[in-house]
C-alpha positions, -999 to 999 in steps of 0.1 A, spaced: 155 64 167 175 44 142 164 8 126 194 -16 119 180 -39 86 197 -75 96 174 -91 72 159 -74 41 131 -98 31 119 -103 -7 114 -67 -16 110 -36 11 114 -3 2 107 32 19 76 49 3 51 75 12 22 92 -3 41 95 -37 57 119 -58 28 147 -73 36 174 -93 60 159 -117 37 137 -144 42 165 -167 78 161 -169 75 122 -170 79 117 -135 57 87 -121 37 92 -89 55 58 -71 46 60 -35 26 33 -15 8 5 -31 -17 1 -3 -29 37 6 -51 25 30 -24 2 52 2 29 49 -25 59 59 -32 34 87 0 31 100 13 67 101 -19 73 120 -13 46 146 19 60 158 12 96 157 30 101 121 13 127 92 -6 103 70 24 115 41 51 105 65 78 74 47 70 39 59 86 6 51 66 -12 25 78 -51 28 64 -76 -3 55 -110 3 84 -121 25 90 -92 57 124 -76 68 140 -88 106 151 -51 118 166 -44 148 154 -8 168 187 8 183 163 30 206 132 27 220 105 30 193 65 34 185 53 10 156 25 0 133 21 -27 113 -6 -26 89 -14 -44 58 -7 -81 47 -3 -104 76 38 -112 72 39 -129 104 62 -111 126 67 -116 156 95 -103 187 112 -132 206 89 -155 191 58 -133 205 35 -130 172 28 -88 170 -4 -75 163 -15 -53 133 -34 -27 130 -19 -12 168 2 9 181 34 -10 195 59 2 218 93 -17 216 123 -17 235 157 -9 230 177 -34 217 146 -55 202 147 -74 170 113 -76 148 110 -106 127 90 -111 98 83 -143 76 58 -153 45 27 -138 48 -4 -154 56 -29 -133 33 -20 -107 13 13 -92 -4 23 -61 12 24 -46 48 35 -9 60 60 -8 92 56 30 104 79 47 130 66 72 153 86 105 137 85 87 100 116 72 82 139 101 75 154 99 39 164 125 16 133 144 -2 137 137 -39 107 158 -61 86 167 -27 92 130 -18 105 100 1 95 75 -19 120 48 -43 109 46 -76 133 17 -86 136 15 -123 151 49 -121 173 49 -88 154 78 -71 141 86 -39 142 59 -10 174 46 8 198 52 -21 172 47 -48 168 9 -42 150 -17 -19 167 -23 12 199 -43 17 214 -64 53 236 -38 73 211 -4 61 202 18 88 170 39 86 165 72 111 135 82 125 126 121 126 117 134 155 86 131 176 52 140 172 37 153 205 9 123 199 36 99 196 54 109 228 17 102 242 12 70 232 50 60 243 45 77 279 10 60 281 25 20 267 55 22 285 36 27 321 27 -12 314 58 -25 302 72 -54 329 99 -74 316 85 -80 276 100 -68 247 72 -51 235 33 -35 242 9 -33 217 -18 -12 229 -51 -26 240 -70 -6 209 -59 -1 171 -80 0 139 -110 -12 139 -121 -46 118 -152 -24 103 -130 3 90 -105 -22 71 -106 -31 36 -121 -69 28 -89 -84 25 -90 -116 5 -71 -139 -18 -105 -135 -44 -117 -102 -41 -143 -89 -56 -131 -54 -70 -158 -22 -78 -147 -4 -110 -165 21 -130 -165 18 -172 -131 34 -189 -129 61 -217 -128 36 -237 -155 15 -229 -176 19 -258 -149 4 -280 -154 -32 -268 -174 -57 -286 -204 -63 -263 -197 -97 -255 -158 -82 -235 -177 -62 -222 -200 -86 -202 -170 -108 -197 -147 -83 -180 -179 -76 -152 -188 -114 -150 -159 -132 -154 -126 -143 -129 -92 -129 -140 -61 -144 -128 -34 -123 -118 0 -137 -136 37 -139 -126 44 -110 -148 31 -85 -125 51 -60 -103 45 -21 -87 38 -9 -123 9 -30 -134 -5 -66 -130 -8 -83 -159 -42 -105 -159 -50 -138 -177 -87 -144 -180 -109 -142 -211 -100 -120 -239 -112 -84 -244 -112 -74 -275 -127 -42 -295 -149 -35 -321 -127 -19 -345 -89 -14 -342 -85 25 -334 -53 44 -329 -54 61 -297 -30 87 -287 -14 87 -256 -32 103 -227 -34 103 -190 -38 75 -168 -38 68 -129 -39 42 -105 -62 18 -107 -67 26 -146 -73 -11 -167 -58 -10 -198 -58 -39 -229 -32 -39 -255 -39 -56 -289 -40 -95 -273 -69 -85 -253 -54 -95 -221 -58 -66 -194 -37 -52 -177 -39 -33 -138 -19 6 -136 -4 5 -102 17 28 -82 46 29 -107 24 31 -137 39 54 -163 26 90 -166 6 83 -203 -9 48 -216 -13 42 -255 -38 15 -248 -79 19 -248 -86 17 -211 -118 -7 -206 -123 5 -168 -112 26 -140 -109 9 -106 -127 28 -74 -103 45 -57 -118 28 -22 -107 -7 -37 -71 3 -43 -59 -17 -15 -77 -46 -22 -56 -48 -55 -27 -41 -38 -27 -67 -14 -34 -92 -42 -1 -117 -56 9 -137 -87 -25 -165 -87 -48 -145 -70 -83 -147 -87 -99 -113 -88 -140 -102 -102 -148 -72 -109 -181 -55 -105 -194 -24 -126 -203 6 -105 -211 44 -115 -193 66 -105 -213 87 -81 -212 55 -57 -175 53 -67 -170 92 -49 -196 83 -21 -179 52 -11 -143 72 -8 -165 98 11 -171 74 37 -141 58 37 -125 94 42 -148 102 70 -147 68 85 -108 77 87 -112 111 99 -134 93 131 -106 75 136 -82 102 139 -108 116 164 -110 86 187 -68 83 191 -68 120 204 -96 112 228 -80 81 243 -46 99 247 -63 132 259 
C-alpha cells in the first residue's frame, strides 16, 4: 500500500515509539508525543503498538491511498473527512483505492496518529522510524512531510487482513467503512483544552520556597507560543527556590518539569534533550502524557500533586485496560 501526500498540513511527521538505547551518546528519545493515540492506532488496524504512524499538528495532511488500505485515526479531532463524509476516530477504517483523506483545523486538541495496517515503512535509523528534526534523522528524509511524498506500507499483519476481509463484505458504493466498534470512550484519556494534569514532586522539590510550591499544585499555567516537541514553555506564577544552587546536569525524561533561573516552568516533551541543568520541581504521571500532548499555545493546564505509588497504579491500569482491548479485537475477528 503506498500514500501519495497532496497536502502536508502544518507539521506531520512519521514517528513511532522512539529511539531507546542512545541517551548515553546524546541521542534523544523523539518518537510520538501522544503514546496513548499512537498505541491506539497501531492497535486498531492490526499494527505492533512500535509500528511508524503519521503524527499531524494542529492543521491535518490530505493524502491520497494508491491501494486499498486499513486506517486509524486517533488523537486530536482534525476534522477529516472522505468526499466530504466526516471519518470517525478511534476505528478501524477500510478505504478504497483511489480515495483521498482530508484533514482540516482541529476541533480539540493538537495532535492526531494516522496508522496503516502493515506500519509506514521508512528507513530504521538507531532501532527507529521516528524524525527527530533538529538533527535531520530518521523519518521521511529527516524532515516533516512535503506535497508530492509517498509513504509505503509494510506488509500485512494476519489481524489486519481480518479486519479488511471482514469491512470490505459491507462496502456498497462508499469510499470508505469504519467499523461498527473502535476504542472505547472509557478507556480514552480526558481530553480537554484545561486539563487537569497529575504529577508527582521532582528531585528537586525541596529547593522551592514553600509558597512555589503551593502555587505550582494550585495555580493555572498557561502554555505560551514558545512551545514545540522539545518542551512547552509555561507562563503562570513564578517558582522560585530557596537558595540559588548549582546543579549538575543529570537525567531527565518525558514529562520531567524543569524551572530555569526566571522561575517560569518549563514541560520535557518527546524531543527533550538527554540531561537538564535545571532543578526539576515535578515529574508528570506517565498516564497523563497524552493529556499534555494534546494541549497547544493558550491552553490553561492545573496540576495536581500525586505520590507516586498512585502514579504506577494508575499506568497499571491503564496498561491492563489496553491489554483488554487487545483481547476484545481478536475475539470479534476470531
Amino acid at each position: 500500500m503506498t500514500m501519495r501526500v497532496i497536502r502536508p498540513g502544518l507539521l506531520t511527521t512519521v514517528q513511532d515509539a522512539g529511539r531507546y538505547g542512545y541517551q548515553k551518546h546524546g541521542v534523544i528519545v523523539s518518537g510520538a508525543m501522544d503514546p496513548f493515540a499512537h498505541r491506539a492506532a497501531n492497535l486498531l488496524v492490526g499494527n505492533r503498538d512500535s509500528d511508524a504512524t503519521l503524527e499531524m499538528t494542529l492543521i491535518g495532511a490530505a493524502l491520497e491511498f494508491t491501494e486499498d488500505a486499513l486506517i486509524a485515526i486517533c488523537g486530536a479531532d482534525l476534522s477529516p473527512t472522505i468526499d466530504g463524509v466526516p471519518v470517525p476516530l478511534w476505528k478501524p477504517v477500510w478505504v478504497k483505492k483511489g480515495t483521498v483523506l482530508e484533514s482540516g483545523g482541529c476541533r480539540f486538541g493538537a495532535r492526531s496518529y494516522l496508522a496503516v495496517a502493515g506500519g509506514i515503512q521508512v528507513p530504521v535509523v538507531m532501532n527507529s522510524r521516528s524524525t527527530y528534526l533538529r538533527a535531520g534523522i530518521g523519518g521521511h528524509e529527516g524532515r516533516p512531510l512535503r506535497a508530492g511524498d509517498v509513504l509505503e506500507a509494510g506488509p500485512l499483519p494476519e489481524q489486519s487482513a481480518l479486519m479488511i476481509r471482514h469491512l470490505r463484505t459491507h462496502a456498497e458504493e462508499g469510499a470508505f467503512v469504519p467499523a461498527e466498534w473502535g476504542i472505547g470512550p472509557e478507556l480514552l484519556p480526558m481530553y480537554e483544552s484545561q486539563p487537569v494534569i497529575r504529577a508527582i514532586r521532582g528531585s528537586q522539590w525541596d529547593w522551592f520556597a514553600a509558597d512555589s510550591q503551593e502555587a505550582f499544585f494550585s495555580q493555572p499555567f498557561r502554555v505560551t507560543p514558545q512551545s514545540d516537541r522539545m518542551g512547552y514553555r509555561l507562563e503562570g506564577p513564578v517558582l522560585s527556590l530557596v537558595r540559588q544552587t548549582e546543579l549538575i546536569s543529570e537525567a531527565v525524561s518525558f514529562g520531567t518539569v524543569q524551572v530555569p533561573a526566571e522561575g517560569k516552568p518549563i514541560v520535557l516533551l518527546a524531543d527533550r534533550q538527554t540531561t537538564g541543568g535545571y532543578p526539576k520541581i515535578a515529574q508528570i504521571a506517565s498516564v497523563d502524557l497524552p493529556l499534555i500532548a494534546q494541549t497547544k499555545p493558550g491552553d490553561v493546564i492545573r496540576f495536581v500533586e500525586i505520590s507516586r505509588a498512585e502514579a504506577e497504579a494508575l499506568l497499571l491500569d491503564r496498561e491492563c485496560s489496553i491489554r483488554q482491548a487487545k483481547l476484545g479485537i481478536q475475539f470479534k475477528l476470531a
